[in-house]
VEXVEXDO-532006 format. One record per residue (C-alpha): residue number from 1; residue in one letter; x, y, z. Coordinates in steps of 0.05 Angstrom, whole numbers, m for minus. Each point is the difference from the previous one (the first is absolute). Layout:
# VEXVEXDO-532006
{guza=NUM	rofi=a	X=X	Y=Y	Z=Z}
...
This chain:
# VEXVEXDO-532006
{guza=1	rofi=x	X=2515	Y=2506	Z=2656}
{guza=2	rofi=x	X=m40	Y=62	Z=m9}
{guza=3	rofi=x	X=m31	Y=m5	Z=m61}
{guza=4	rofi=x	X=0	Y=m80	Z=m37}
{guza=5	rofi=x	X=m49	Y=m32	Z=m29}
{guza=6	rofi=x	X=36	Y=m73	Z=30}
{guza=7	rofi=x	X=m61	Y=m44	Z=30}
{guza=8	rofi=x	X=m52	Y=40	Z=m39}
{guza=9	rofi=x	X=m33	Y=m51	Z=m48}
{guza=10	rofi=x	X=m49	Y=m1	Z=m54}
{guza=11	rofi=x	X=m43	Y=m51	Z=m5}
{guza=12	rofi=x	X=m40	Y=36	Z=m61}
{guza=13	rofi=x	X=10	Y=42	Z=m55}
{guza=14	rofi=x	X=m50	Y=46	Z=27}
{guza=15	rofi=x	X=45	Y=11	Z=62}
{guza=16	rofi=x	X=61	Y=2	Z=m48}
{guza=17	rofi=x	X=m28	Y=53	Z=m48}
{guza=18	rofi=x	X=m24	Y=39	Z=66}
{guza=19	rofi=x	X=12	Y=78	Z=m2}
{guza=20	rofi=x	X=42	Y=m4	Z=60}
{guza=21	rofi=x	X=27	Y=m74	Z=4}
{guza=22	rofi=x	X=57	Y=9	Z=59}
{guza=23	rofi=x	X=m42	Y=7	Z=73}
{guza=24	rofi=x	X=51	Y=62	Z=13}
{guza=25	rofi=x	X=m20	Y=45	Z=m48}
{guza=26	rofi=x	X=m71	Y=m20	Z=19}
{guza=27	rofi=x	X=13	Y=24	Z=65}
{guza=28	rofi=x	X=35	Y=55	Z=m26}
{guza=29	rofi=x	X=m60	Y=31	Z=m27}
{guza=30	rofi=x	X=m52	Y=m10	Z=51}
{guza=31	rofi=x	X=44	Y=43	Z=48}
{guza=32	rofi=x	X=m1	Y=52	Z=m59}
{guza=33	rofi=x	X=m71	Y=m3	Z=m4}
{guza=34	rofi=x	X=m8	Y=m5	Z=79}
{guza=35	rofi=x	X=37	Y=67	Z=5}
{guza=36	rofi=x	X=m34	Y=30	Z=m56}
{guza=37	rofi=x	X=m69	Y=m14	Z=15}
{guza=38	rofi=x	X=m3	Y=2	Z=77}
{guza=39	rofi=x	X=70	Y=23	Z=33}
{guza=40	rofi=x	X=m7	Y=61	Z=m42}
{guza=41	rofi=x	X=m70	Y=32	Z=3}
{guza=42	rofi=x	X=4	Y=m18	Z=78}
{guza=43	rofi=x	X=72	Y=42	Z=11}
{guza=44	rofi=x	X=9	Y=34	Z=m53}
{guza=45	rofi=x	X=m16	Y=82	Z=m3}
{guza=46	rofi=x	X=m47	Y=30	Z=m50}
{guza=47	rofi=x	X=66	Y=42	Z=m30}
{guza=48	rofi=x	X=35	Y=m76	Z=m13}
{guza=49	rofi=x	X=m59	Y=m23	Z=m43}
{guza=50	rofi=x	X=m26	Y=55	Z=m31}
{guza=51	rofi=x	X=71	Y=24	Z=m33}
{guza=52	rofi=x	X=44	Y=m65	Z=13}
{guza=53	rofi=x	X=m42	Y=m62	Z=m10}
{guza=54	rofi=x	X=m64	Y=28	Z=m49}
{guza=55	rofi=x	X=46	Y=18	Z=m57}
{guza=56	rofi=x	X=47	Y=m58	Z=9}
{guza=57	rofi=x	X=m50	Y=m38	Z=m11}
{guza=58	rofi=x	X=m23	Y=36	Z=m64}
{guza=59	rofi=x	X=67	Y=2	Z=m25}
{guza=60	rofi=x	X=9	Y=m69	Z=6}
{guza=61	rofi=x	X=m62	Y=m22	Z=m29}
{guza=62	rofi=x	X=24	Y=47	Z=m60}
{guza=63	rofi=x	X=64	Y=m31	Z=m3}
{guza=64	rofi=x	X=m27	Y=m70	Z=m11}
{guza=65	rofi=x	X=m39	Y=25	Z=m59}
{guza=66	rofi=x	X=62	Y=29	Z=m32}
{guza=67	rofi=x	X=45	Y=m66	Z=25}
{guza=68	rofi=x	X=m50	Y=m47	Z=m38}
{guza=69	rofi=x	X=11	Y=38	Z=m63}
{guza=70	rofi=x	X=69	Y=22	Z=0}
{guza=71	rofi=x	X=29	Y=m62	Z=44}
{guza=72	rofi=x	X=m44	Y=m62	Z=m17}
{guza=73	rofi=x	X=m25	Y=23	Z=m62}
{guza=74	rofi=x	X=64	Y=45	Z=m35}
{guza=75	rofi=x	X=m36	Y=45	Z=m24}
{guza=76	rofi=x	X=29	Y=75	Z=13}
{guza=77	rofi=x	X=m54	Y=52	Z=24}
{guza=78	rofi=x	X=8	Y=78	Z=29}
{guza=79	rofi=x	X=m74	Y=12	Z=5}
{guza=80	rofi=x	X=m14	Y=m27	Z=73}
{guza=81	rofi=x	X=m23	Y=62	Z=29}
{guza=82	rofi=x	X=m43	Y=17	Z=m67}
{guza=83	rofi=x	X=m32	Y=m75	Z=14}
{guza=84	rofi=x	X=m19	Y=17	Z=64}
{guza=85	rofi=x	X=m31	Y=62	Z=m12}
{guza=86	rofi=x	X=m48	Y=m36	Z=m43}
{guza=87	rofi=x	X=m11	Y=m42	Z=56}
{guza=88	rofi=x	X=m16	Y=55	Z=50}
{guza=89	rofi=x	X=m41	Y=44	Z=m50}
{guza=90	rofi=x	X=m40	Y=m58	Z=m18}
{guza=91	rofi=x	X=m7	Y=m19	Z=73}
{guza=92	rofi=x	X=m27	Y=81	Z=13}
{guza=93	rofi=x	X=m44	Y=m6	Z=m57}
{guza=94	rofi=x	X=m36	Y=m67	Z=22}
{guza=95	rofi=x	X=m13	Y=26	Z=63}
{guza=96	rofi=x	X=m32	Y=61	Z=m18}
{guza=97	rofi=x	X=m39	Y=m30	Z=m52}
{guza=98	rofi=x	X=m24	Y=m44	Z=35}
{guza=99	rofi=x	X=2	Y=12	Z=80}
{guza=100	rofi=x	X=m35	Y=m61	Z=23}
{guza=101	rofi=x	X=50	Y=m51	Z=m34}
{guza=102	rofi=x	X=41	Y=m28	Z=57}
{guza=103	rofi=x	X=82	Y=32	Z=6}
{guza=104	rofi=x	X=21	Y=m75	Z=m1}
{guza=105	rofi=x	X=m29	Y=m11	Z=m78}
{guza=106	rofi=x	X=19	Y=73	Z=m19}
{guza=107	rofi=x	X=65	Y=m7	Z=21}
{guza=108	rofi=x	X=1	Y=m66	Z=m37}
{guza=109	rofi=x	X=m32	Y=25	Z=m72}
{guza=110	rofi=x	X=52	Y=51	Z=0}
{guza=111	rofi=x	X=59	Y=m46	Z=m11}
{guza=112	rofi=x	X=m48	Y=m18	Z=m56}
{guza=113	rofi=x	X=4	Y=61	Z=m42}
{guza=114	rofi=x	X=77	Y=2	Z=23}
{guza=115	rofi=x	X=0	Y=m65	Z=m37}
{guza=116	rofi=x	X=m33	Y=22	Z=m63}
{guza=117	rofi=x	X=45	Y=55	Z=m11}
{guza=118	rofi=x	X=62	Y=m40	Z=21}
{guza=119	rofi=x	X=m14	Y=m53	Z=m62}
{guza=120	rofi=x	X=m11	Y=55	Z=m41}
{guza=121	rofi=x	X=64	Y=38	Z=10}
{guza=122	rofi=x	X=28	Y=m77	Z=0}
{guza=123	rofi=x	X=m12	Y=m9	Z=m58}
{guza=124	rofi=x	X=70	Y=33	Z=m33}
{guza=125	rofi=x	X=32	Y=m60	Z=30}
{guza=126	rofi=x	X=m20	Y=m50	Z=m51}
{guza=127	rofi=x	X=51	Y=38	Z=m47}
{guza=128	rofi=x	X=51	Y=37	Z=46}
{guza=129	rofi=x	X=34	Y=m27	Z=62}
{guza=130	rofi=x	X=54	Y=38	Z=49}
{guza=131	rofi=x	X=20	Y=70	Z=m10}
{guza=132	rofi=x	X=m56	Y=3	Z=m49}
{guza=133	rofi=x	X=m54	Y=m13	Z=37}
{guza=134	rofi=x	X=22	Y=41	Z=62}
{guza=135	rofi=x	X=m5	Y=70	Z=m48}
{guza=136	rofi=x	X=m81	Y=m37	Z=m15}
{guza=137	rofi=x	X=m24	Y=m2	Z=70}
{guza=138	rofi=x	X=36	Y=68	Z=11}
{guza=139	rofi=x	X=m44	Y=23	Z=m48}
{guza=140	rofi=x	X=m60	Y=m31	Z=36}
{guza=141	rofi=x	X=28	Y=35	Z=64}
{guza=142	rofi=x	X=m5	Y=79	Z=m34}
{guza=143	rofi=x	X=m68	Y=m16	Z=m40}
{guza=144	rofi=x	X=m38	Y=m28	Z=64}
{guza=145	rofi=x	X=34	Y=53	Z=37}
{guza=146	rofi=x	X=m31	Y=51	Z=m54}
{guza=147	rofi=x	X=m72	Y=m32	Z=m3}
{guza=148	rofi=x	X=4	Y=7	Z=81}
{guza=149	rofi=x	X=2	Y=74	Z=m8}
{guza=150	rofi=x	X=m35	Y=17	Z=m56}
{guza=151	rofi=x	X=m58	Y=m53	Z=1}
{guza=152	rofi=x	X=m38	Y=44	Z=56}
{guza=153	rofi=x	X=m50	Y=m54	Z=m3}
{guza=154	rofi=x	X=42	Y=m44	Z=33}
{guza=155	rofi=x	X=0	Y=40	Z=66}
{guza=156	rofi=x	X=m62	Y=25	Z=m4}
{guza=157	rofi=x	X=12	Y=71	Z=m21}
{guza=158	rofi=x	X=34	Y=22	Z=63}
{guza=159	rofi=x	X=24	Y=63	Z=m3}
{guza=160	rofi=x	X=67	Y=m18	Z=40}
{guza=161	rofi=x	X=7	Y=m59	Z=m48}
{guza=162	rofi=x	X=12	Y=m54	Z=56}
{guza=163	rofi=x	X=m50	Y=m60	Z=20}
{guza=164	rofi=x	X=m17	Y=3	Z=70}
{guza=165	rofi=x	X=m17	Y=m60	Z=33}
{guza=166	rofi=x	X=m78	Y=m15	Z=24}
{guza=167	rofi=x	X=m22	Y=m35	Z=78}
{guza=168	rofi=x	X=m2	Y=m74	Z=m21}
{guza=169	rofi=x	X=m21	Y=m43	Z=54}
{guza=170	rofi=x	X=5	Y=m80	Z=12}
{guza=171	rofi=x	X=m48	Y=m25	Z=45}
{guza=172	rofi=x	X=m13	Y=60	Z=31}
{guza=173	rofi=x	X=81	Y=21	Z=0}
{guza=174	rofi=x	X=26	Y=54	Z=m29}
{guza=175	rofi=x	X=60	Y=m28	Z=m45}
{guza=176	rofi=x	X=10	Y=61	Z=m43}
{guza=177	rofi=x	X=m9	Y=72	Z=16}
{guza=178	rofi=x	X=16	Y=48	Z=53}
{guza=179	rofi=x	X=m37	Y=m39	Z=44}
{guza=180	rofi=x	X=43	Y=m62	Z=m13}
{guza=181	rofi=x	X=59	Y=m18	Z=56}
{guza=182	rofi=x	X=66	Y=m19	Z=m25}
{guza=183	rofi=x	X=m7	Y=m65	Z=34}
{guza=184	rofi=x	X=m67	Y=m17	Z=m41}
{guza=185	rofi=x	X=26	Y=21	Z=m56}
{guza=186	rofi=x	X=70	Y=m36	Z=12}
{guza=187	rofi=x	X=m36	Y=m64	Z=15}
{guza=188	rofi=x	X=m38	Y=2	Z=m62}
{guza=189	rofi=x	X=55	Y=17	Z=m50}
{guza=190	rofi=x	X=41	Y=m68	Z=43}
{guza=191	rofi=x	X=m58	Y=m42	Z=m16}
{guza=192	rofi=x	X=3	Y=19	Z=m73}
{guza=193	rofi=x	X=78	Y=m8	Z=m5}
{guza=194	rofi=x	X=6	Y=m58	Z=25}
{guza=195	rofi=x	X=m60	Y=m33	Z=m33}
{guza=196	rofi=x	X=28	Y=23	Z=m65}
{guza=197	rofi=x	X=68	Y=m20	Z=15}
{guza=198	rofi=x	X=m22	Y=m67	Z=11}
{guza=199	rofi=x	X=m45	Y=m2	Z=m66}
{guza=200	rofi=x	X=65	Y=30	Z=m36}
{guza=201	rofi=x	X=45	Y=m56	Z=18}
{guza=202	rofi=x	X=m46	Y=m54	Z=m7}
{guza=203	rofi=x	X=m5	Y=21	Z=m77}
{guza=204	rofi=x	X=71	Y=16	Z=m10}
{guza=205	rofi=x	X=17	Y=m82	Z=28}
{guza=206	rofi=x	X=m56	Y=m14	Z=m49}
{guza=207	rofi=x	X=m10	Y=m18	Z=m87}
{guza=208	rofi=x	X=m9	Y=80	Z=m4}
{guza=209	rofi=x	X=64	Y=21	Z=36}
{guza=210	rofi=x	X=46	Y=m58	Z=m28}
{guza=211	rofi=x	X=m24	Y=24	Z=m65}
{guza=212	rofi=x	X=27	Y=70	Z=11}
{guza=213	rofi=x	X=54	Y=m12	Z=26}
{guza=214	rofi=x	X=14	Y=m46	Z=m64}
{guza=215	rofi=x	X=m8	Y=67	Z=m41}
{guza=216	rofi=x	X=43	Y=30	Z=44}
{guza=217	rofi=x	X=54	Y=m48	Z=m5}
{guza=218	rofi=x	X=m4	Y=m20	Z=m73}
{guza=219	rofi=x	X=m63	Y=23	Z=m49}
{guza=220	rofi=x	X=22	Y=m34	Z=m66}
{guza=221	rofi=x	X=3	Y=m67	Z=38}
{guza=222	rofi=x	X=m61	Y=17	Z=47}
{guza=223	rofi=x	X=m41	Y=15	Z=m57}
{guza=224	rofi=x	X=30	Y=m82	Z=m42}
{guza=225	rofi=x	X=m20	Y=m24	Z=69}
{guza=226	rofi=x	X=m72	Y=20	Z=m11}
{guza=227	rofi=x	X=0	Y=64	Z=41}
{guza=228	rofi=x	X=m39	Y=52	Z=m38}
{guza=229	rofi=x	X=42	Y=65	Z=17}
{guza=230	rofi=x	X=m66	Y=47	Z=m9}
{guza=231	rofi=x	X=m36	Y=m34	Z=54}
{guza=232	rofi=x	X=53	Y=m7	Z=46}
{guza=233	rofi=x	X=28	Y=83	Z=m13}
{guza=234	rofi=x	X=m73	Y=22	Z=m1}
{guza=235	rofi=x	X=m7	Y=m47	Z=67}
{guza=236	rofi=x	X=56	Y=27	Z=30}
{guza=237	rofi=x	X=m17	Y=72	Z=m11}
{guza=238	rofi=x	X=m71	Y=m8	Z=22}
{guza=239	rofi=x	X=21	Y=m28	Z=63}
{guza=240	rofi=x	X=55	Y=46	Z=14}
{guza=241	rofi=x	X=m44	Y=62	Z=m11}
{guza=242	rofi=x	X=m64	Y=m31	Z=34}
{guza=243	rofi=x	X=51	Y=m1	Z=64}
{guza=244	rofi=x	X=21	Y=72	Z=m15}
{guza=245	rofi=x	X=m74	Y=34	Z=m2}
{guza=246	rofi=x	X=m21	Y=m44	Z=65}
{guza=247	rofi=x	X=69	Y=37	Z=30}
{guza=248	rofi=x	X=m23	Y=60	Z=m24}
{guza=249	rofi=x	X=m70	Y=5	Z=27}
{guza=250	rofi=x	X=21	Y=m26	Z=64}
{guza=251	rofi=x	X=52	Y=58	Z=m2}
{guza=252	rofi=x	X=m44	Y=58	Z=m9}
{guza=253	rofi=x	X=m61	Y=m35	Z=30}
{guza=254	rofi=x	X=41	Y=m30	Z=71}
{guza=255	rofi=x	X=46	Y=52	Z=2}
{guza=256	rofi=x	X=6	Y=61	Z=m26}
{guza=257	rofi=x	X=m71	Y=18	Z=m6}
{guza=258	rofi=x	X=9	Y=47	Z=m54}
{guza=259	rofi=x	X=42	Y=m4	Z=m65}
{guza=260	rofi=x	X=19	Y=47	Z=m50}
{guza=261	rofi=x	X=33	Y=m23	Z=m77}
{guza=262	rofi=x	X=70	Y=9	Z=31}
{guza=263	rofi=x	X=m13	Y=m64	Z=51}
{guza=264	rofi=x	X=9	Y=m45	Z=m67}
{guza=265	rofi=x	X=60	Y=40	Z=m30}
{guza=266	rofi=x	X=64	Y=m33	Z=m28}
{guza=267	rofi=x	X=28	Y=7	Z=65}
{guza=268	rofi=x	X=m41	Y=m52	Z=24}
{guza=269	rofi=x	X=20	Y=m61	Z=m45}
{guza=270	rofi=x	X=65	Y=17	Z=2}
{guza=271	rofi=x	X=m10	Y=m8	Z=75}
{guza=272	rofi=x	X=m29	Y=m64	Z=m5}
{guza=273	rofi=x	X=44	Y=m21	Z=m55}
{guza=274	rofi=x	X=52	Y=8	Z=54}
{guza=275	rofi=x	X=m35	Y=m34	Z=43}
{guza=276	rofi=x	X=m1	Y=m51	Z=m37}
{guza=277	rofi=x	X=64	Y=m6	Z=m32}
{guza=278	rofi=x	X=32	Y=13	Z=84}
{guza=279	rofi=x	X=m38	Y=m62	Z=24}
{guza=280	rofi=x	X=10	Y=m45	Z=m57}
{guza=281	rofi=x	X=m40	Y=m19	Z=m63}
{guza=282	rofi=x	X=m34	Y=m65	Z=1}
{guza=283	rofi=x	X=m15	Y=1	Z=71}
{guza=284	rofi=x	X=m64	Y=20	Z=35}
{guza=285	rofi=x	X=51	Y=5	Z=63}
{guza=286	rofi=x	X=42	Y=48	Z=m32}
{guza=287	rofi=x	X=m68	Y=52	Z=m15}
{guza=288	rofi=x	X=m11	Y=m2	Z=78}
{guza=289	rofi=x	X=73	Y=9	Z=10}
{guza=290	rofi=x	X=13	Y=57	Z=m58}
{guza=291	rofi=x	X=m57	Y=33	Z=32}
{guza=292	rofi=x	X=20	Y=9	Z=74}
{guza=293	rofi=x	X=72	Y=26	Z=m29}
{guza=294	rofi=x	X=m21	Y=47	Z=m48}
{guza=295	rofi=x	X=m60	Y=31	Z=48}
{guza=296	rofi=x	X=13	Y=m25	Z=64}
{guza=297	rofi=x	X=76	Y=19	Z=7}
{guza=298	rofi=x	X=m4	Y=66	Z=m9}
{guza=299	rofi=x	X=m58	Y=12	Z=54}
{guza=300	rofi=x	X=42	Y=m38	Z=45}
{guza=301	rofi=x	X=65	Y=51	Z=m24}
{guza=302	rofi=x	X=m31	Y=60	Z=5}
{guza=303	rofi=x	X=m35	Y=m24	Z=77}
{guza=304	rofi=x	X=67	Y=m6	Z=25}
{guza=305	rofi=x	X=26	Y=79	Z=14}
{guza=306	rofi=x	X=m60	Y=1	Z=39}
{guza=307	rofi=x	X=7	Y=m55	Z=37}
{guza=308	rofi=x	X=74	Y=31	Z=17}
{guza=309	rofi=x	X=m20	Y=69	Z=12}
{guza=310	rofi=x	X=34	Y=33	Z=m61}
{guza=311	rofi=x	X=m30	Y=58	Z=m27}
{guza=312	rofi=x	X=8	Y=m16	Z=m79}
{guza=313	rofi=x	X=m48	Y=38	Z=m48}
{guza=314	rofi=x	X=m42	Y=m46	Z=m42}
{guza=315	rofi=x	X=27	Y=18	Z=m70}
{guza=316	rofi=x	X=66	Y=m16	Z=31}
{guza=317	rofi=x	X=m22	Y=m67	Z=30}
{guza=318	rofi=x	X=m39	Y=m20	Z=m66}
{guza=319	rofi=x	X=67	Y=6	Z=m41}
{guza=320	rofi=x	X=33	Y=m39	Z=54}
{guza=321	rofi=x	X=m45	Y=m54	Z=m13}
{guza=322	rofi=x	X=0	Y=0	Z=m70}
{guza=323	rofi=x	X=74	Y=m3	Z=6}
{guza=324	rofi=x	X=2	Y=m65	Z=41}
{guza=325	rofi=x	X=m56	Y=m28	Z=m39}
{guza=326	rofi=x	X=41	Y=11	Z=m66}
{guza=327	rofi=x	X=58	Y=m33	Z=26}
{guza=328	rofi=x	X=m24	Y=m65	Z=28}
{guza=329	rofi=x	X=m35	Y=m4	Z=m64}
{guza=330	rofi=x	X=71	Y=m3	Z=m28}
{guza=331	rofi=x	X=20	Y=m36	Z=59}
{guza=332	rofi=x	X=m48	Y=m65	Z=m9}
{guza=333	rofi=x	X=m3	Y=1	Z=m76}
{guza=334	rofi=x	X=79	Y=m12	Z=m3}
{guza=335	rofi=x	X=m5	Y=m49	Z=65}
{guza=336	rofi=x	X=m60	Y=m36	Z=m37}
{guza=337	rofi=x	X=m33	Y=24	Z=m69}
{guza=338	rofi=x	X=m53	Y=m53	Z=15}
{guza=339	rofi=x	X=m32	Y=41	Z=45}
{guza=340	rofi=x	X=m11	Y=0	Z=79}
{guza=341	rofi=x	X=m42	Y=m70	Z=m7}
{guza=342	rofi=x	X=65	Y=m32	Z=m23}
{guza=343	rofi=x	X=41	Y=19	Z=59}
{guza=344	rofi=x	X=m54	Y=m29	Z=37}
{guza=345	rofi=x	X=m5	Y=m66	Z=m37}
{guza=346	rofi=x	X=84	Y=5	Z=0}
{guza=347	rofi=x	X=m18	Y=2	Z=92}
{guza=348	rofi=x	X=m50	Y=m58	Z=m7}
{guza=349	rofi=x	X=47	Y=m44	Z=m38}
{guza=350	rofi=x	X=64	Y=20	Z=46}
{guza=351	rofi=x	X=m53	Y=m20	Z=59}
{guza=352	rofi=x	X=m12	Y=m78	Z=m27}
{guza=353	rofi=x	X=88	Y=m18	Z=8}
{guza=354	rofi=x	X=12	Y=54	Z=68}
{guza=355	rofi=x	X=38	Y=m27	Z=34}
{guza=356	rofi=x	X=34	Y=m34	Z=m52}
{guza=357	rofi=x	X=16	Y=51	Z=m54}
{guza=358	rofi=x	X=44	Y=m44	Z=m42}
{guza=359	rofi=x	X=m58	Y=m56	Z=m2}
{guza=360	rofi=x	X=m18	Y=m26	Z=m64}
């Protein structure tokens, strides 16, 4: 009764083929939006967006570049935080290079350059797949990782070696800086997630997306179909990695306001790999999901001696959470190896026969 699609009909293929076609999950996510753009930055405390929402948001936007390339595309890659540290060194020198050019098109030629160098390190997978290609853009991660500290040209000769963010201003508003709020700046990087979101699964439901997905699936009989594999892996990776810089520019630029090399280290992809592989590949659901569990979570755990009045020391607390982290991981992976987006399609199906379990 909850959730059926009985008495919805389509009287076009337009409405048919429509990104959301059952009125429920439309509804759905205008109450996420609603609480994300206006329930939010009118309750919400500084603390909440600044180290809750900002990186969530970043994370997830990550996430979805590595989900189009690892779960629409199959294509295995550990060089997500490398990716994004093009993106956000690119994005630092655009804007002091050129200071007048608005944040908005910065921010957007950076996932540009993120791109080129994606395709390049993409291009191993027109003769290597799996295993293979995982040890290639591993490789990518350490050399990018080396040109970021030795190429002092890239951070303009600082001495300390780290890009610090410059005042950048949007119609008179501070939207990066000091001087930026953590509601202008988490209202900016919302506009930008969701925007891309949208554009993301609009061209995954599209010729480009059904064609990776076909490589995925099968190459040999993608490629006797008329799929040319090195447009649709080059595709793929350019996408993927123009995703990854945007998500790294908006991390340093939104919210740390500072970065050093070690903000794109192999600890990162293999925390957005997680991500990833936590809230299911193949759905853009699953990035939002993966995200919240693998950085949300444990702000929520280690909030919670507090919140009791128990005097636990933070090394002790942090190994607490890593602890519970690790074993839902386990948990949900043996419940469901889909992923956390499963579980929730598994709920949405259950929903269309409650009452009636047993209906066929």
């Amino acid at each position: 009764m909850l959730y059926r699609e009985a008495g919805q009909f389509k009287t076009t293929y337009a409405d048919d083929q429509a990104l959301l076609p059952i009125a429920q999950d439309r509804i759905g996510l205008f109450i996420i939006l609603a609480i994300a753009f206006v329930a939010l930055p009118l309750f919400a405390s500084e603390f909440f967006l600044s180290s809750i929402m900002i990186p969530f948001l970043v994370f997830s936007l990550a996430a979805i570049g590595l989900n189009i390339l690892m779960g629409y595309a199959g294509q295995l890659s550990l060089g997500t935080g490398a990716f994004m540290g093009v993106g956000a060194y690119a994005c630092y020198k655009l804007t002091t290079l050129y200071p007048d050019m608005s944040i908005i098109v910065v921010l957007l030629l950076s996932g540009v350059f993120s791109a080129a160098i994606g395709v390049v390190f993409g291009l191993p997978s027109l003769r290597i797949k799996g295993l293979y290609l995982a040890i290639t853009t591993l490789a990518a991660q350490f050399f990018l990782e080396w040109c970021f500290i030795r190429i002092g040209w890239l951070y303009n000769y600082n001495d300390s070696g780290a890009i610090e963010v410059p005042t950048r201003t949007i119609l008179g508003l501070a939207v990066t800086g000091p001087q930026a709020t953590p509601l202008t700046r988490y209202m900016f990087i919302l506009c930008v997630v969701t925007i891309m979101t949208l554009i993301a699964a609009n061209v995954l439901r599209g010729r480009i997306g059904r064609s990776w997905m076909m490589i995925r699936d099968m190459d040999i009989a993608a490629e006797l179909m008329g799929i040319k594999p090195l447009n649709a892996k080059l595709s793929a990776f350019a996408f993927s990695s123009y995703y990854c810089g945007v998500a790294g520019a908006l991390m340093v630029f939104f919210w740390l306001g500072s970065a050093e090399v070690e903000a794109f280290d192999i600890n990162h992809s293999f925390l957005i790999l997680f991500m990833v592989i936590i809230g299911g590949m193949g759905s853009l659901t699953g990035c939002f999901m993966g995200a919240a569990f693998i950085w949300v979570l444990p702000v929520i755990l280690r909030a919670i001696p507090s919140a009791f009045d128990l005097n636990l020391l933070a090394a002790t607390m942090e190994h607490i959470s890593s602890i519970v982290i690790g074993v839902l991981i386990i948990f949900f992976l043996i419940v469901e190896p889909h992923g956390l987006a499963r579980l929730w399609q598994i709920g949405k199906e259950k929903l269309r026969t409650w009452p009636f379990p047993y209906a066929t």
